[in-house]
ROVEXLUM-628346 format. One record per residue (C-alpha): residue number from 1; residue in one letter; x, y, z. Coordinates in Angstrom, 2 decimals, decimal comma, m for minus. Each point is the difference from the previous one (the first is absolute). Layout:
{k=NUM&r=A&px=X&py=Y&pz=Z}
...
//
This chain:
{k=1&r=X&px=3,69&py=m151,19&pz=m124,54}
{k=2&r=X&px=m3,40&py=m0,03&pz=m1,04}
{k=3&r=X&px=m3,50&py=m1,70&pz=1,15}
{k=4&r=X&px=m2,73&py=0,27&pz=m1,94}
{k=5&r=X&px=m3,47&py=m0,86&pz=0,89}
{k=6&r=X&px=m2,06&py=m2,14&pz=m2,01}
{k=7&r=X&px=m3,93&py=0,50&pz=0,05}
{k=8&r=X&px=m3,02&py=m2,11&pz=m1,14}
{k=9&r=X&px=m3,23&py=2,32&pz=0,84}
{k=10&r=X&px=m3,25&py=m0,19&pz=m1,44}
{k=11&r=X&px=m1,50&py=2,95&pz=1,60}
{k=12&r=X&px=2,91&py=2,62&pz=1,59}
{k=13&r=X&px=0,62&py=m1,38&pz=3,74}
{k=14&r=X&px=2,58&py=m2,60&pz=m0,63}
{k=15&r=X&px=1,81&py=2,87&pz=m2,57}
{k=16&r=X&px=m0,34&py=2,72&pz=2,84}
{k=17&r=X&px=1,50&py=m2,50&pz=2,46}
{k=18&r=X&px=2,82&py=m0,72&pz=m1,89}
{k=19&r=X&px=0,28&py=3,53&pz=m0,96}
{k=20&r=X&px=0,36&py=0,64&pz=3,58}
{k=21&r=X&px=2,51&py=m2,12&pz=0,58}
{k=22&r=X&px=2,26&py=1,00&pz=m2,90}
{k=23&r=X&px=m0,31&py=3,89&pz=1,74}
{k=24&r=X&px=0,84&py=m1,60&pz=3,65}
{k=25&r=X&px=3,01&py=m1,32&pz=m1,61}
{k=26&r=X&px=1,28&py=2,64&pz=m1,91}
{k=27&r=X&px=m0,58&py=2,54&pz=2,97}
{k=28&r=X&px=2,84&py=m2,66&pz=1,32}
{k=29&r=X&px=2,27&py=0,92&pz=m2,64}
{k=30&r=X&px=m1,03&py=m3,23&pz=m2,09}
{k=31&r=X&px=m0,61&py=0,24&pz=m3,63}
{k=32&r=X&px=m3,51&py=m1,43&pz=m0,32}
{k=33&r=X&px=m2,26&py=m0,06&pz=m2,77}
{k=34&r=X&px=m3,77&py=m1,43&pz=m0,60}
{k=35&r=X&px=m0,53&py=m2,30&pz=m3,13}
{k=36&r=X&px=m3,05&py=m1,23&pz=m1,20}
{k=37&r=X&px=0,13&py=m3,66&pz=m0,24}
{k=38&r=X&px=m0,59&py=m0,21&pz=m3,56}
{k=39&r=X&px=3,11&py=2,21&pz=m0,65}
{k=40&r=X&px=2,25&py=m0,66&pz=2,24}
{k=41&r=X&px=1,61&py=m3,11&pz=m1,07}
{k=42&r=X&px=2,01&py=2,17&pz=m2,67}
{k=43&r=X&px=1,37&py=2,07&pz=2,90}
{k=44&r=X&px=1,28&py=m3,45&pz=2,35}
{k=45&r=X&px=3,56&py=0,51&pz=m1,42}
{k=46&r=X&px=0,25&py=3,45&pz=1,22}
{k=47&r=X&px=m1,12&py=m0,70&pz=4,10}
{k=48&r=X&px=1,74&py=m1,81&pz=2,50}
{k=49&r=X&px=m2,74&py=m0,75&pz=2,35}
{k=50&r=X&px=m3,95&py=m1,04&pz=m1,13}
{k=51&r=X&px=m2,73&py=1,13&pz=2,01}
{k=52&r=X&px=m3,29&py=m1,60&pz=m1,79}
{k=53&r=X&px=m3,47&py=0,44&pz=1,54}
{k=54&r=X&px=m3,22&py=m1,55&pz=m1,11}
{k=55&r=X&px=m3,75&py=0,57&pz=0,86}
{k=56&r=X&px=m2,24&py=m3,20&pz=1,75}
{k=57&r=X&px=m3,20&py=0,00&pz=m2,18}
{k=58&r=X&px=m2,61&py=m2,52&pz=0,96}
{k=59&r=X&px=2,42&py=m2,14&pz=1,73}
{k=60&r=X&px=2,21&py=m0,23&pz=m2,86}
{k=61&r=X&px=3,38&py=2,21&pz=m0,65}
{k=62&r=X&px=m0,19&py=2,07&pz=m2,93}
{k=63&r=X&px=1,10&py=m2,21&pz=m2,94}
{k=64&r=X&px=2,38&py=2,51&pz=m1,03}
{k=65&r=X&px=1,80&py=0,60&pz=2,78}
{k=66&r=X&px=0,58&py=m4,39&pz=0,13}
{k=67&r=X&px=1,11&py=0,58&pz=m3,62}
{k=68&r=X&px=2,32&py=2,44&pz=0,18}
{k=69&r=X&px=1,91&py=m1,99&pz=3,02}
{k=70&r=X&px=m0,19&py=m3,50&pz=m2,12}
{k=71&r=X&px=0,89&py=1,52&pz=m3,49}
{k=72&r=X&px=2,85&py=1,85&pz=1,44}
{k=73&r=X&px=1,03&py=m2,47&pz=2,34}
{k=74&r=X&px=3,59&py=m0,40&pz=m1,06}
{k=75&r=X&px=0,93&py=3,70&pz=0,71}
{k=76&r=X&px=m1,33&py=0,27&pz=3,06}
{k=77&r=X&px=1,82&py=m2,78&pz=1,28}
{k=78&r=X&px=2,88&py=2,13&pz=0,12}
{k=79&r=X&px=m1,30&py=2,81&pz=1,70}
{k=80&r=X&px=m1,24&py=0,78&pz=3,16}
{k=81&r=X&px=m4,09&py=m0,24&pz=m0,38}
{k=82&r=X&px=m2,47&py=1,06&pz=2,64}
{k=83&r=X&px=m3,74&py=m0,53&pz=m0,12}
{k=84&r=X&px=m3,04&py=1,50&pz=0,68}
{k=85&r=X&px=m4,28&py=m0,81&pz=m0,54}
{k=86&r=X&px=m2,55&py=2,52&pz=1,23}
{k=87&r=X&px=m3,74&py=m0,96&pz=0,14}
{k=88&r=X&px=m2,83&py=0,70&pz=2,25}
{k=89&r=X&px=0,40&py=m3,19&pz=2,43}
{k=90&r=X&px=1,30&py=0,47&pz=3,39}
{k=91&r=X&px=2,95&py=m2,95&pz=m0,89}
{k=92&r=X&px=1,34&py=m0,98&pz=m3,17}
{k=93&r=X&px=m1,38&py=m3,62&pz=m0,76}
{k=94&r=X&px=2,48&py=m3,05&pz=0,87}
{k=95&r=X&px=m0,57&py=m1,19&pz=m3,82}
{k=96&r=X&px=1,29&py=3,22&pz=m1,42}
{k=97&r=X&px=2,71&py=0,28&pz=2,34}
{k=98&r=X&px=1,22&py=m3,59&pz=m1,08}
{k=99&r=X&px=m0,63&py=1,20&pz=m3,67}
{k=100&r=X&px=2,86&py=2,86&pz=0,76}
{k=101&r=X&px=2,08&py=m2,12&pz=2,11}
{k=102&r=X&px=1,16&py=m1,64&pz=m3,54}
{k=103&r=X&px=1,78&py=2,87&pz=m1,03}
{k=104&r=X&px=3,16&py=0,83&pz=1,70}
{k=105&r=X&px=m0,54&py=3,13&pz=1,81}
{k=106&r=X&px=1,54&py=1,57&pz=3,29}
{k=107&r=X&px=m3,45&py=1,39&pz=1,34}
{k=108&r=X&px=m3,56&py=m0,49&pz=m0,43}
{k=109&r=X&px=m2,67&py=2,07&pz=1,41}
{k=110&r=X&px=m3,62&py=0,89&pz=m0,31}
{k=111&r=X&px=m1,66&py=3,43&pz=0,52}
{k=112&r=X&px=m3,52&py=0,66&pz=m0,07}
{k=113&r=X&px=m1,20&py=2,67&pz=m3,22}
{k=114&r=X&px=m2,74&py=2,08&pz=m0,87}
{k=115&r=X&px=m3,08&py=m0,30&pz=m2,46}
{k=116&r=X&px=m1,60&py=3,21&pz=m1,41}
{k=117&r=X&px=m3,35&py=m0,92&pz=m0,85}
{k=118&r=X&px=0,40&py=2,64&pz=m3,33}
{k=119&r=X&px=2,67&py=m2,50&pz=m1,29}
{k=120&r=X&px=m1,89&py=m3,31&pz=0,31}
{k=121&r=X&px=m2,14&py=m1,79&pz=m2,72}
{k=122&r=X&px=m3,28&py=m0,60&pz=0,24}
{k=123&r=X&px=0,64&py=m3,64&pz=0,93}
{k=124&r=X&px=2,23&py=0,68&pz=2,17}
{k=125&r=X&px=m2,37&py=2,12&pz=2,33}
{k=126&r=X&px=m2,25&py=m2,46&pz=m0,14}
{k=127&r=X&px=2,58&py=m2,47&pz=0,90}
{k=128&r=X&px=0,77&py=1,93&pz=2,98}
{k=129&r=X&px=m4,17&py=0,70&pz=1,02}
{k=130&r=X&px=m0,58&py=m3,73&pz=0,12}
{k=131&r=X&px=2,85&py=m0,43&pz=2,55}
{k=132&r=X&px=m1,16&py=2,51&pz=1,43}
{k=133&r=X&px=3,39&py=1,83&pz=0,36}
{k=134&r=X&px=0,51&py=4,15&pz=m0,78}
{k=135&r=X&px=0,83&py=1,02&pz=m3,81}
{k=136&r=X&px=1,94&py=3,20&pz=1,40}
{k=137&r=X&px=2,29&py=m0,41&pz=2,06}
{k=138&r=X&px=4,06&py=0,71&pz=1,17}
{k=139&r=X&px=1,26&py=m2,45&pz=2,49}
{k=140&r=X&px=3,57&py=0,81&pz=m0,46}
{k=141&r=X&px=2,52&py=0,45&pz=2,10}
{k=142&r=X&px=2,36&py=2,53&pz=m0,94}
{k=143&r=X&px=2,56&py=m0,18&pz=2,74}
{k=144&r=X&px=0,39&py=m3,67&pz=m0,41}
{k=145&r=X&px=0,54&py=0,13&pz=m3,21}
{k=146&r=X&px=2,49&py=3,01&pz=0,35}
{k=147&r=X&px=1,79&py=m2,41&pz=3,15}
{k=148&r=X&px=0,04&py=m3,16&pz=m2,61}
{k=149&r=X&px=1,83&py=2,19&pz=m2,43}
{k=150&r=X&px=2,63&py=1,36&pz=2,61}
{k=151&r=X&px=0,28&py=m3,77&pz=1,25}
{k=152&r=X&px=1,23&py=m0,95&pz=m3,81}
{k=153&r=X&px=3,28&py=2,41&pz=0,65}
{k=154&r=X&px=0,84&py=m2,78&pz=2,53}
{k=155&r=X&px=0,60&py=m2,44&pz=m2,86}
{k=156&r=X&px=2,24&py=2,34&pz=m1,52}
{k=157&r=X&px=m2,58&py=2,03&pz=m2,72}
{k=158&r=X&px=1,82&py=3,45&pz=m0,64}
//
C-alpha cells in the first residue's frame, strides 16, 4: 500500500511538515511519498491512503489546498484521507475546521509552523509589524507531528 502526502505551502513549513511525516512513515515500513498539491492529482490512482496538508494564511486556508480536496473530491471518497493545517495561532479557527469537516476525512489536526523572515514579502512583514507578532519564527512541534503520523498506522496506513 501506499500513502502519499499532499502539500499546499507558500513558504517551506507546511512542505517540511509533511515531508516529515512521509519519513516517520516510511521508517515504519510504509511507502510514503510528498506531492505538491499542484501535481499530485495525477498520482491519486497510484496511493491508497491521502494525507493533504494546507497552510492558515490570514485566517483563510490556502486556496489551493481547498481546491485540490473539492476538484478531486470523487477520488478521495474512496480512500482513506487525513488532514492537516499549520499556521501560527495557538488553535485552528472553528470556521476553518467546519470548512474541512465537509470533506470526508478520518483525522484532522492542526500544528503550529514556522516563518523565516528571508522568505516573506514585503507586505507580509509589514503585515506581521502592525500585529505586532515576530516575522522569524519556528513554533513547531516535531514530536507531535512524528506521534500524529505513528497514530495514522492505527487506521490501517502501511
Amino acid at each position: 500500500m501506499t500513502t502519499m502526502v499532499v502539500v499546499a505551502s507558500k513558504h517551506g513549513s507546511t512542505a517540511e511538515i509533511g515531508e516529515r511525516i512521509a519519513s516517520t512513515l516510511s521508517a515504519r515500513g510504509v511507502k510514503a511519498h510528498v506531492k505538491d498539491v499542484g501535481e499530485a492529482g495525477k498520482w491519486l490512482y497510484e496511493t491508497d491512503n491521502v494525507v493533504v496538508g494546507m497552510p492558515v494564511y490570514r485566517q483563510k486556508l490556502m486556496g489551493e489546498g481547498t481546491l485540490f480536496l473539492e476538484a478531486h473530491r470523487t477520488e478521495l471518497s474512496g480512500k482513506p484521507l487525513f488532514l492537516f493545517a499549520v499556521g501560527g495561532g495557538p488553535r485552528l479557527d472553528q470556521k476553518l475546521m467546519d470548512q474541512l469537516h465537509r470533506f470526508p476525512h478520518r483525522e484532522l489536526t492542526y500544528f503550529r509552523g514556522a516563518m523565516d523572515e528571508e522568505k516573506l514579502s514585503f507586505f507580509e512583514k509589514l503585515q506581521l509589524k502592525v500585529v505586532k507578532a515576530p516575522s522569524d519564527v519556528d513554533l513547531r512541534d516535531w514530536p507531535a507531528i512524528e506521534d500524529w503520523a505513528h497514530g495514522l498506522l492505527a487506521y490501517g496506513v502501511n
